[in-house]
C-alpha positions, -999 to +999 in steps of 0.1 A: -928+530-916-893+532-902-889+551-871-853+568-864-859+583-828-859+563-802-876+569-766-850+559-737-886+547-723-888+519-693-922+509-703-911+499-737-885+473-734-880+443-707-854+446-681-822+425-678-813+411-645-779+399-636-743+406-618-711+402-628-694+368-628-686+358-596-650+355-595-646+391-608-662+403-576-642+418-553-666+431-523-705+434-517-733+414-540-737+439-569-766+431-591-776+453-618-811+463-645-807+471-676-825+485-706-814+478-740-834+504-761-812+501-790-798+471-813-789+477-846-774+443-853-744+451-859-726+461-821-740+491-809-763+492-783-776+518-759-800+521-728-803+527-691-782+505-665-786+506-632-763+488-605-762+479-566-731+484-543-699+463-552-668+467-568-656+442-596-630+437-621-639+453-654-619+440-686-634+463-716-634+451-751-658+472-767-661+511-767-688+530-742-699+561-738-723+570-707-739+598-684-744+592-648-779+602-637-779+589-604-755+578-574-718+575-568-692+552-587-653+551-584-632+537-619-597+528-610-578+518-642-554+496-636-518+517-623-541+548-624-558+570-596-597+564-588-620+583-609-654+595-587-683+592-610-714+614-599-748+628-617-739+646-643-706+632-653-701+619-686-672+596-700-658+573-730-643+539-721-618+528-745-615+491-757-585+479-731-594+494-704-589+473-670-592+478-640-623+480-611-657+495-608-671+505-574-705+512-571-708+531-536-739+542-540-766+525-564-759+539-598-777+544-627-764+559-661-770+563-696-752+538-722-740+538-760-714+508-762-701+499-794-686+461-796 
């Protein structure tokens, strides 16, 4: 039987370790989990990600929406002011967006990203 709900559940899935690529990073040793919960094989994907502190240079391609649950980020798009990210806030990043990500304090947020 199909199932069409999906559980943003931990225990289901295996985390993904890694950090951006080094020669994006621009202070401290970010490192981030994730959990894909969704795949549909065709670009979209959504799950939990959760990041240490750092700021790095962010180059988007694809389209995201996500939901901070926990901790403190600042976006800076590039020739733009710094956007402070906090639980609760919810945003859409649009394909050509550059510019930095600062995690200040460990972050976690919801994801949809469509490539």
């Amino acid at each position: 039987m199909a199932q069409h709900f999906v559980k943003f559940d931990k225990d289901d899935v295996e985390v993904e370790t890694g950090a951006p690529d080094k020669e994006k990073i621009k202070s401290g040793r970010p490192a981030y989990k994730m959990w894909n919960f969704e795949d549909d094989g065709n670009g979209l994907y959504a799950g939990i990600w959760e990041c240490s502190a750092g700021e790095w240079e962010i180059d988007y391609t694809e389209w995201e929406f996500f939901h901070i649950l926990e901790g403190v980020s600042v976006l800076t798009e590039e020739g733009g002011e710094p956007v402070k990210l906090t639980a609760g806030d919810s945003f859409v990043i649009r394909p050509g967006f550059k510019g930095r990500w600062k995690v200040v304090e460990p972050t976690k947020k919801h994801y949809v990203v469509k490539v």
